[in-house]
N, C-alpha and C positions, 0 to 999 in steps of 0.2 A: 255727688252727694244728693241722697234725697229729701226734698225736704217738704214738714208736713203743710197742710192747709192753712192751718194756722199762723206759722211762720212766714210763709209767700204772703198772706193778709198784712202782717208786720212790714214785712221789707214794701209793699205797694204804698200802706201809710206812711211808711216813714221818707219813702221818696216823696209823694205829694206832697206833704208839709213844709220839707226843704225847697221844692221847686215855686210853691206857694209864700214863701219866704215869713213862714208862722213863726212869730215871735210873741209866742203865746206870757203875758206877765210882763214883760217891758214898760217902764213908765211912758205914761199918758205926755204930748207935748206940751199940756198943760202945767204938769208937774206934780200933776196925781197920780196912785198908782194906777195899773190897768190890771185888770181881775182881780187874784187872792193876794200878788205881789206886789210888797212897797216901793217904792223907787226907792232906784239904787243908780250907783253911778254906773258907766262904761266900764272900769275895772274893776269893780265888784263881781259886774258879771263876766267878764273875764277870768275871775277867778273860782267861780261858781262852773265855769264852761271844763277848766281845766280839772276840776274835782270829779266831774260828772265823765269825763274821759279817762281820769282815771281809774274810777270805780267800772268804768266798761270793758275795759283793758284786762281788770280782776277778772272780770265776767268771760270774755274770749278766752283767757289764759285757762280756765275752769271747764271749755267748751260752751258753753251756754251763748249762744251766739243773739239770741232770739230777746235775753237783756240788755245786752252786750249794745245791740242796735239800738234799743229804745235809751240807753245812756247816752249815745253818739247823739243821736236826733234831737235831744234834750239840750246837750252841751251847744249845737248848732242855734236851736231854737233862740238860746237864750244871749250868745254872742256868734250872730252869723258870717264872723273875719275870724275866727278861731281855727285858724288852720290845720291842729293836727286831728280834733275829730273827725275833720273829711278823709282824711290819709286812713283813717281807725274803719270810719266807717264803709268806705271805698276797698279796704282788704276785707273787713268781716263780707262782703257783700257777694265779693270773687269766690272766697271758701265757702260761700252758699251756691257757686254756684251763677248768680245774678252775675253776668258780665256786662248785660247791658247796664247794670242799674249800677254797677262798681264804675263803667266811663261814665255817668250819666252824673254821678258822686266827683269826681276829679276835674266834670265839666265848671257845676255849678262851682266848686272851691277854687277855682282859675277866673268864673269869672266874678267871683266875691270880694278874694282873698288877694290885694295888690301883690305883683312881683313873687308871687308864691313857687316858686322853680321847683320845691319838692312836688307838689301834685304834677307838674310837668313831667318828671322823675317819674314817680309813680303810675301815671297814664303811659309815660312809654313805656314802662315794664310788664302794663299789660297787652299792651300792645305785642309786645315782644312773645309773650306768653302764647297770644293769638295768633301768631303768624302774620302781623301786620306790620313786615320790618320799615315800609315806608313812612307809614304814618309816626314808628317807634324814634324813626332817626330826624322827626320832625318836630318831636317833642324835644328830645335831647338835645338838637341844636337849639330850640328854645331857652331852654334849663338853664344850657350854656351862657346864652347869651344875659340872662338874667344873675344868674349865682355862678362867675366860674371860680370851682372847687376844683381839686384834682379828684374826687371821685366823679364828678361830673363830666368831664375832661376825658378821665378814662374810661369811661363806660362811651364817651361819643364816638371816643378813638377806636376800640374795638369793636362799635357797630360797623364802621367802613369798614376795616379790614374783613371783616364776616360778612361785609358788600361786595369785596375785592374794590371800594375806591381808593385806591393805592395812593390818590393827590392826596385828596381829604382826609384821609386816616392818617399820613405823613404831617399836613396842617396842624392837623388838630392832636399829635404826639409831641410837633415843636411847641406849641403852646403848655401842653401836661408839662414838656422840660422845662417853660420860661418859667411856669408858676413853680413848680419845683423848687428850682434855684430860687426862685427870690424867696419861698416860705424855708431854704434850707433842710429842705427834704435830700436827704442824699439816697434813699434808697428807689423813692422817686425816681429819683435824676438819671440811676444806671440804668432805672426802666424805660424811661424816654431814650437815652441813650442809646440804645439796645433795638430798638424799635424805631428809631429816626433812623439808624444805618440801613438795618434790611428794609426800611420801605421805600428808601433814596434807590436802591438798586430796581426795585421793582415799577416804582414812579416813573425812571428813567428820565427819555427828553418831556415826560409827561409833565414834572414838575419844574415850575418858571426857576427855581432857586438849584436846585442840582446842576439844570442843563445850563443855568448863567455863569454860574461859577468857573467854568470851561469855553466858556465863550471867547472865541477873539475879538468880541466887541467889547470895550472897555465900559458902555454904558450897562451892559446886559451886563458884566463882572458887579458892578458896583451895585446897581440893583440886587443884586445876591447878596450880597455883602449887607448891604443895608437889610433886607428882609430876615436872615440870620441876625442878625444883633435886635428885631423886632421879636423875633420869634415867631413868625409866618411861616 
């Protein structure tokens, strides 16, 4: 996509601002306003951040990306933990085009925005995008380890298998079944199911819990045993 002069000047400011961390209107820690804005509280502007994301959302949905961006950087400016403007602005940024400035987007919200596993998500997807599967399955185990979801879970699972790490993607399809079962997904579960047999074949003696299982050592049996009822 090409895009004009104008626009690349937009996406340059709207990155400095955010790396700048412009919180242009914020009350004074005195308890005056700062500029043309009153104080307001924390969740006022939380709610202000969310409105201004939504109306950018309008904007991308319409094409107009070049608004789209100055509503994100607005929503940012004014509550910079607002996590899904950076997600908002981090894709408009990609569909310009901007990949550097789309991770550069997903950096700053990681390291803003506590425990945020969706920009995790998100950063590995463009990763993914880029041909950068190491970096991709570094995010995901992240993601994982913050928010485990069974979308999270299965997208970790089918980056190893697209690795061929036949342990790891075995691991990490027992765990997709553990959470499964306990949220009572059953449709879930035949998919873990499904996918823990064929990669128990392919893991072979690779995997500690297949090969113990078979073991004539009764401590390597029990080990299995226990790790199957963990979900490892």
């Amino acid at each position: 996509m090409r895009r004009s002069p104008r626009f690349a000047r937009i996406c340059a400011s709207a990155g400095a601002a955010i790396l700048l961390g412009v919180a242009g209107g914020h009350a004074r820690a005195d308890g005056r306003a700062g500029g043309s804005v009153a104080a307001v509280s924390p969740a006022s502007f939380g709610s202000m951040a969310g409105e201004l994301t939504r109306q950018g959302r309008e904007h991308a949905e319409r094409g107009d990306d070049e608004v789209a961006i100055r509503r994100f950087v607005e929503a940012i400016q004014l509550d910079s933990t607002y996590g899904p403007a950076y997600l908002e602005l981090a894709a408009a940024r990609e569909r310009a085009g901007d990949f550097d400035e789309a991770e550069r987007t997903y950096d700053v919200a990681i390291e803003r925005v506590a425990g945020f596993a969706a920009a995790f998500r998100g950063r590995a997807a463009l990763h993914g995008r880029l041909g950068q599967s190491e970096q991709q399955l570094s995010d995901l185990e992240m993601a994982a380890r913050i928010s485990e979801t069974l979308d999270v879970l299965r997208d970790l699972a089918q980056k190893f298998v697209e690795a061929r790490a036949w342990p790891a993607a075995l691991a990490a399809y027992r765990r997709f079944g553990a959470l499964a079962e306990k949220l009572g997904d059953e449709r879930a579960m035949r998919d873990a199911s499904v996918h823990v047999r064929a990669l128990s074949i392919l893991a072979a003696e690779l995997d500690p819990v297949s090969s113990g299982a078979s073991s004539p050592n009764w401590v390597r049996r029990a080990e299995a045993s226990m790790a199957r009822r963990l979900g490892i």
